[in-house]
GUFIKE-266028 format. One record per residue: residue in three letters; x, y, z of N, C-alpha, C in turn. Coordinates in pm, whole numbers, padded with zeros to 5 digits, always signed. Each point is the difference from the previous one (the first is absolute). Layout:
residues N
alaXYZXYZXYZ;...
***
This chain:
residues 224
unk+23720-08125+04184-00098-00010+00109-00010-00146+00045;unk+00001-00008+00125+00029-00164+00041-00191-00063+00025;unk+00019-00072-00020-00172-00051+00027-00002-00071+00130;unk-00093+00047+00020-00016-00110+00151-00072-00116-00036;unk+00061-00085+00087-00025-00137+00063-00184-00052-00029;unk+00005-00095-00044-00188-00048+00002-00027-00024+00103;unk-00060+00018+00121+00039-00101+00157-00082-00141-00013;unk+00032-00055+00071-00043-00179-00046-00117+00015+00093;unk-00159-00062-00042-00129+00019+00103+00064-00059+00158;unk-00091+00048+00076-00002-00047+00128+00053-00160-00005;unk+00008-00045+00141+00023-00134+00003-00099-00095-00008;unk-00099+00064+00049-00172-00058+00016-00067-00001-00116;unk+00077+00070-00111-00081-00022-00132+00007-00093-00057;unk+00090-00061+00023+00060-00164-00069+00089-00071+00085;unk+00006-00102+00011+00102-00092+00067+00113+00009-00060;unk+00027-00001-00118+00060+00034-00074-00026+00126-00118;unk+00077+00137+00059-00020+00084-00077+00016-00024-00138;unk+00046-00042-00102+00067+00028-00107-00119-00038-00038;unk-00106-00071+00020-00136-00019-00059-00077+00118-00064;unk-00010+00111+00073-00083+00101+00011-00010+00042-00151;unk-00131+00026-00038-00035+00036-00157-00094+00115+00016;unk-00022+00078-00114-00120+00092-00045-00122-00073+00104;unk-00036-00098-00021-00154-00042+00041+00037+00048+00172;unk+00071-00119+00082+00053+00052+00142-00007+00141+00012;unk+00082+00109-00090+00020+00156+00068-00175+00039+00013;unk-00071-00045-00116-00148+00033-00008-00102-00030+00127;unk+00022-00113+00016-00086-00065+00135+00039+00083+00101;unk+00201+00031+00024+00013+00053+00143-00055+00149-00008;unk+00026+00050-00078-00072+00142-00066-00119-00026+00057;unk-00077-00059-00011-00182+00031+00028-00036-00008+00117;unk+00113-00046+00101-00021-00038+00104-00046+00158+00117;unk-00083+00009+00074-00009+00126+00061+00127+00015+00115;unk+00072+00122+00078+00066+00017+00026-00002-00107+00191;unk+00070-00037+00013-00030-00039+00148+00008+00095+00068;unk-00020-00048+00124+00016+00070+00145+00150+00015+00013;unk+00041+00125+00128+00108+00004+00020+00069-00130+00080;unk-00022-00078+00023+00019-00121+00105+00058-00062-00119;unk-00125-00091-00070+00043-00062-00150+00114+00018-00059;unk-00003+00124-00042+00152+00104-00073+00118-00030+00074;unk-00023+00013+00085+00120+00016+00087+00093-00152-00025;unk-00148-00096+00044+00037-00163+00025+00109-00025-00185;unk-00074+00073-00094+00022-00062-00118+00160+00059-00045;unk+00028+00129+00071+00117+00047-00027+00097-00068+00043;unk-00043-00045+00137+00081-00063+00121+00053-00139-00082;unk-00131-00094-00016+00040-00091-00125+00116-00010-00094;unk-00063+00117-00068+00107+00016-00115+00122+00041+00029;unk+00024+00089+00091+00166-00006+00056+00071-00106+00045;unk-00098-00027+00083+00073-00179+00050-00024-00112-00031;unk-00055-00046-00112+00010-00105-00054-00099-00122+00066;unk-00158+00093+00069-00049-00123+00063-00104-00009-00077;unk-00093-00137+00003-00045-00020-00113-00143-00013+00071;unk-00125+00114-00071-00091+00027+00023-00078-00013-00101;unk-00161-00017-00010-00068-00023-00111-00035+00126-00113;unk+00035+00119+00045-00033+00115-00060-00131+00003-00022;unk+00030+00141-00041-00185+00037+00006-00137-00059-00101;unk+00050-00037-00104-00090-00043-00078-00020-00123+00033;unk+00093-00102+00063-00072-00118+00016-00070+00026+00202;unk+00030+00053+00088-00039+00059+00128-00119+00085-00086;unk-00095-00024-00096-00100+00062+00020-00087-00075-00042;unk+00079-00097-00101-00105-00181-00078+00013-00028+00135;unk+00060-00019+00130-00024-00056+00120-00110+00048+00086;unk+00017+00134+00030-00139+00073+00080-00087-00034-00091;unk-00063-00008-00085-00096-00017-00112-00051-00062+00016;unk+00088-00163-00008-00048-00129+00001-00052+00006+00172;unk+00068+00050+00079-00039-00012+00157-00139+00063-00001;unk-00009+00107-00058-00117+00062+00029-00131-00042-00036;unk+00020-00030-00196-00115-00115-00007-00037-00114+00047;unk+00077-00057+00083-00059-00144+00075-00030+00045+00161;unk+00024+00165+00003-00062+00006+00125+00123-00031+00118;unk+00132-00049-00018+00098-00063+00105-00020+00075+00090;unk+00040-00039+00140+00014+00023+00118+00113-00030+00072;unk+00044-00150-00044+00154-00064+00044+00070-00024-00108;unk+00124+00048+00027+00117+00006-00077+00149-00041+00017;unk+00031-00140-00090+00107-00093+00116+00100+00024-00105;unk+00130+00109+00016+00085+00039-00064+00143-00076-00004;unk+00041-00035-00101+00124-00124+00022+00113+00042-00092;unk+00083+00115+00092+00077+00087-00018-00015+00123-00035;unk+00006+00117+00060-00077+00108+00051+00133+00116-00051;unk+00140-00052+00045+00123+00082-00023-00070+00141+00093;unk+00039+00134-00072-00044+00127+00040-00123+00037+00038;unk-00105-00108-00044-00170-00010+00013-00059+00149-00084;unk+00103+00006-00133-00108+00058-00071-00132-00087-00082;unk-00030-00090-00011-00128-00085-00023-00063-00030+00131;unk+00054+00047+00083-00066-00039+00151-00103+00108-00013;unk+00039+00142-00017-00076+00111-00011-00137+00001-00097;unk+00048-00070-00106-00117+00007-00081-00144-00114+00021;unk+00073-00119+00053-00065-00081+00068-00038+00074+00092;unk+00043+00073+00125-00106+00063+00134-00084+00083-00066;unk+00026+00081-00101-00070+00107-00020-00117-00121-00066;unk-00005-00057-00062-00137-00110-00065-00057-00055+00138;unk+00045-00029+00074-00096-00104+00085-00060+00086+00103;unk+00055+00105+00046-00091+00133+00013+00037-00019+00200;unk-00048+00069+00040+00062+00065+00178-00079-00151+00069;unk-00077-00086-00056-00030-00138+00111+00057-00119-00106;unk+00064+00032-00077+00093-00100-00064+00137-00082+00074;unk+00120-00021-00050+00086-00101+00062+00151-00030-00107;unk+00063+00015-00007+00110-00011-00099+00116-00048+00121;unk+00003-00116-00040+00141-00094+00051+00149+00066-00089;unk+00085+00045+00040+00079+00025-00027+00102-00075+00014;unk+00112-00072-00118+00117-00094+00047+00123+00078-00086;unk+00129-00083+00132+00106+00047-00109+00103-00028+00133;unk+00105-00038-00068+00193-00048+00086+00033+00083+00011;unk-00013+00135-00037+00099+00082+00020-00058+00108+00112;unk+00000+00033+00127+00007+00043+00113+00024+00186-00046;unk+00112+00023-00066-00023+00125-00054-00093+00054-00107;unk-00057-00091-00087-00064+00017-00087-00147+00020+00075;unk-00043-00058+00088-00138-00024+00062+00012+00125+00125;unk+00134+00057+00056-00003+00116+00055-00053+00113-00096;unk+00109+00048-00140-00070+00059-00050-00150-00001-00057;unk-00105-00090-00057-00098-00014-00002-00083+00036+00096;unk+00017+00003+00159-00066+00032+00075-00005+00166+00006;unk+00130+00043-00030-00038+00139-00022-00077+00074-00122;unk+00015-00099-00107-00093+00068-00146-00148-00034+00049;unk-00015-00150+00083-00135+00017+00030-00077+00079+00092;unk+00123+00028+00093-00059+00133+00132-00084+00134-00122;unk+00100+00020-00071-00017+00113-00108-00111+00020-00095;unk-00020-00130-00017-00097+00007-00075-00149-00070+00030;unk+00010-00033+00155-00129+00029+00077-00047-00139-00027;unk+00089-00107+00007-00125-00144+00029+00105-00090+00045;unk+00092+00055+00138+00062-00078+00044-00092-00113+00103;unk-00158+00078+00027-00046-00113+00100-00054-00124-00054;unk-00020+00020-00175-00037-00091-00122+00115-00130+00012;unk+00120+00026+00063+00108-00107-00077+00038-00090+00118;unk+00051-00163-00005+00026-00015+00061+00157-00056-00034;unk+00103+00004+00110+00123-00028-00057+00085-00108+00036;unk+00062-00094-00104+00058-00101+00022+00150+00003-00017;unk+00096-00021+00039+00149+00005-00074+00057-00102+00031;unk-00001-00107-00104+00047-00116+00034-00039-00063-00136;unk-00010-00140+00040-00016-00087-00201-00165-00005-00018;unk-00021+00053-00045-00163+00054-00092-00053-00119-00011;unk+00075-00127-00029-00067-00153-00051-00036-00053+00118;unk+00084+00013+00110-00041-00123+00091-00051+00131+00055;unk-00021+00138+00007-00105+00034+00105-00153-00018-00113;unk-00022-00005-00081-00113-00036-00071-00047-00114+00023;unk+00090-00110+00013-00035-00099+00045-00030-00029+00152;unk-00004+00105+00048-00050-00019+00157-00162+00027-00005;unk-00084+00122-00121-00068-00018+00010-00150-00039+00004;unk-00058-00029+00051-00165-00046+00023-00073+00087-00069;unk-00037+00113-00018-00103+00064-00076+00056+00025-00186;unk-00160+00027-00048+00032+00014-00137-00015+00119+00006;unk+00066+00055-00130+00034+00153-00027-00060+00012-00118;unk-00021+00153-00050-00105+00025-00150+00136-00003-00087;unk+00147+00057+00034+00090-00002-00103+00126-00065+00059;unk+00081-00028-00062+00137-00055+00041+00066+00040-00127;unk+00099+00095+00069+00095+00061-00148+00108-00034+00027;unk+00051-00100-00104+00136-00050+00010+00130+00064-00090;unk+00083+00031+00114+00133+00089-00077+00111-00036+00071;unk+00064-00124+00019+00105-00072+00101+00119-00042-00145;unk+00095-00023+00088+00104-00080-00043-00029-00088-00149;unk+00015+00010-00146-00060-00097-00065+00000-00138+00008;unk+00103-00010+00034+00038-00137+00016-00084-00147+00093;unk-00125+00146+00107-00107-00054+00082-00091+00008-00097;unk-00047+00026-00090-00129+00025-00027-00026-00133-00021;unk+00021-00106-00069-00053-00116+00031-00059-00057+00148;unk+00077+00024+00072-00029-00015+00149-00140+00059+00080;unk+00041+00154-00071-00139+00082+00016-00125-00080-00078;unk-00019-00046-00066-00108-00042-00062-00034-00101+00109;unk+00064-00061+00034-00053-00116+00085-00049+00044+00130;unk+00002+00109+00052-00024+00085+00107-00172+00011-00015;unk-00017+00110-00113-00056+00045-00001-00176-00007-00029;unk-00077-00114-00082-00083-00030-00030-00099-00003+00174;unk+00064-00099+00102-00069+00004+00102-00027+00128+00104;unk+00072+00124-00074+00022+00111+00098-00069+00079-00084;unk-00088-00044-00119-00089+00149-00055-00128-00084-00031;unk-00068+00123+00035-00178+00005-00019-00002-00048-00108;unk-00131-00052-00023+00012-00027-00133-00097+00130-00099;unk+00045+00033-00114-00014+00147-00061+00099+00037+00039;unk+00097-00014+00080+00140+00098+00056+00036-00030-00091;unk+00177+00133-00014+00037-00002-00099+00168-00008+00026;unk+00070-00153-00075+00161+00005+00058+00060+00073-00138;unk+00088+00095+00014+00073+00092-00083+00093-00019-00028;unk+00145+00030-00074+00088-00037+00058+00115+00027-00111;unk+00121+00110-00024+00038+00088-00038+00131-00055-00067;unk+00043+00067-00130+00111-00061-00025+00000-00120-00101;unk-00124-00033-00041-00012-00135-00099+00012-00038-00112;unk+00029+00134-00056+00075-00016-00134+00164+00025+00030;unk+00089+00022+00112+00071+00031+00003+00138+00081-00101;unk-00037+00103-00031+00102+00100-00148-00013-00167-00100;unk-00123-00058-00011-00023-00072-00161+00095-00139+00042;unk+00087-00006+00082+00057-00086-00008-00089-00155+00036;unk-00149+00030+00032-00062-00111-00010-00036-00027-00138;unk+00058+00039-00094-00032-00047-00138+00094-00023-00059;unk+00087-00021+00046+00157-00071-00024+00002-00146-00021;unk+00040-00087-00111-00017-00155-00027+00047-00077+00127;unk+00128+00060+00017+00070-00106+00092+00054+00069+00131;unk-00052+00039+00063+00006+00119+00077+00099-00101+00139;unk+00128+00105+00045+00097-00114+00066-00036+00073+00175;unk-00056+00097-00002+00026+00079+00169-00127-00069+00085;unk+00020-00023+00120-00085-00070+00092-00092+00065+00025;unk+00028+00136-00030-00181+00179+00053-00032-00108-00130;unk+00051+00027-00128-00102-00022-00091-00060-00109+00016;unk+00050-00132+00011-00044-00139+00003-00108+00038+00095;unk-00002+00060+00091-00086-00043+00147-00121+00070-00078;unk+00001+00124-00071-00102+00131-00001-00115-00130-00140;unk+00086-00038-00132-00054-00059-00062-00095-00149+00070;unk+00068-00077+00096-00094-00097+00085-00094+00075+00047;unk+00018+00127+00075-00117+00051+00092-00127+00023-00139;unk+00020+00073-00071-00042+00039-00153-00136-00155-00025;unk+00099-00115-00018-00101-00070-00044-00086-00053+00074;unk+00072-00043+00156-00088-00051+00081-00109+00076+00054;unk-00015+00129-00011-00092+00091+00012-00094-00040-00076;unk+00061+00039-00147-00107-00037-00096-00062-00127+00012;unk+00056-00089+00012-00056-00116+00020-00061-00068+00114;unk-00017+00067+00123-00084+00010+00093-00128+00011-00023;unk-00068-00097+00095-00153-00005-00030-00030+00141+00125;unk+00046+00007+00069-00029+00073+00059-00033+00155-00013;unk+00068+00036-00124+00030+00132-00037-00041+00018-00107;unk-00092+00143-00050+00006+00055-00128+00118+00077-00033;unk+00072-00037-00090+00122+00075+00025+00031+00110-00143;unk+00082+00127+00003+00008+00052-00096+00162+00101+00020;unk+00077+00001-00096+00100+00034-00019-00045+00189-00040;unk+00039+00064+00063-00011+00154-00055+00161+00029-00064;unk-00009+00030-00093+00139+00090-00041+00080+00143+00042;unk-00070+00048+00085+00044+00110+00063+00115+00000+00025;unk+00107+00146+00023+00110-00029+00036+00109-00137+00019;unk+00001-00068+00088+00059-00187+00021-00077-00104+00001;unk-00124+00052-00013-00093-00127-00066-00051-00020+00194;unk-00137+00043-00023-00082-00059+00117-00126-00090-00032;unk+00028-00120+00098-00092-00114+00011-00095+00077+00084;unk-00126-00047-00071-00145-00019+00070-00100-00101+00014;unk+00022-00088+00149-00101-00104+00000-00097+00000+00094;unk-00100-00036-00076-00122+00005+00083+00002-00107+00090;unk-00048+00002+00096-00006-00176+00093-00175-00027-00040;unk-00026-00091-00055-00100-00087-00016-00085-00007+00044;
***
């Protein structure tokens, strides 16, 4: 009798699958079932290799949105805009979700998951470089969730302090990167950049800051 195959978790469960343990299957287990929109986005994901926050950390996000009440939401890399969704659905039908992202097909499809799932008049859309349109603007926002290029996230930090309320909250995905931020001598430039962003956060007066372990490790800082 031939045995079948273990299948390796989604792509959204880990940045690097080979992580995935007993504790992980438990958390995604408890999770309640999404919407058909969601599902769809997460399958879509996992076939093609695009990299979305999955559901357990897209719900520490609505969460955190919901307890501080957000209303504006300045997204810095959006890809398919499955965190776009969970962000509109938090800031509620007189809310605001900036949507960014380079890729022109990627932000086509998004417009159709958001037609679908009913808060396309919630979003607004950018396709172009997320940094310098952030840096165009004048108002402060309750969240700024950062998920760009690693190699910016240093850059992003410097953006961002003058563009959030203060109690807002900058996020920002990917910060343990598959552990390799706990590597002695770590040689790749994502890592170098992700470990600078790491401390200068922390070490910002500006920010209460806190490392979550979830899935790739999400930053949470308070602005001051």
């Amino acid at each position: 009798m031939t045995q079948s195959k273990k299948q390796s978790p989604p792509s959204w469960r880990h940045y690097d699958c080979t992580t995935a343990g007993p504790v992980d299957d438990y958390l995604y287990a408890m999770l309640p079932k999404r919407d058909l929109v969601l599902a769809e986005m997460e399958e879509y994901a996992t076939e093609h290799r695009v990299p979305i926050v999955g559901p357990a950390v897209a719900r520490v996000l609505q969460q955190l949105a919901l307890m501080i009440q957000a209303r504006t939401v300045f997204e810095l890399g959006s890809a398919i805009g499955y965190s776009t969704i969970w962000w509109a659905q938090a800031v509620g039908e007189k809310g605001r979700v900036i949507y960014t992202d380079g890729d022109r097909n990627n932000a086509e499809r998004a417009r159709g998951y958001f037609q679908r799932a009913g808060v396309l008049n919630r979003i607004t859309f950018h396709t172009g470089d997320a940094l310098e349109f952030l840096s165009e603007q004048k108002e402060e926002f309750d969240v700024i969730f950062n998920d760009v290029d690693k190699e910016d996230y240093p850059r992003v930090l410097r953006l961002v302090s003058p563009r959030l309320r203060k109690g807002g909250l900058f996020i920002t995905d990917n910060v343990l990167w598959s552990g390799r931020v706990a590597e002695k001598t770590p040689t790749d430039s994502k890592t170098k950049a992700i470990l600078e962003f790491n401390r200068k956060l922390y070490d910002s007066p500006d920010f209460y800051t806190t490392i979550l372990p979830i899935r790739d490790g999400l930053t949470v800082a308070m602005k001051k």
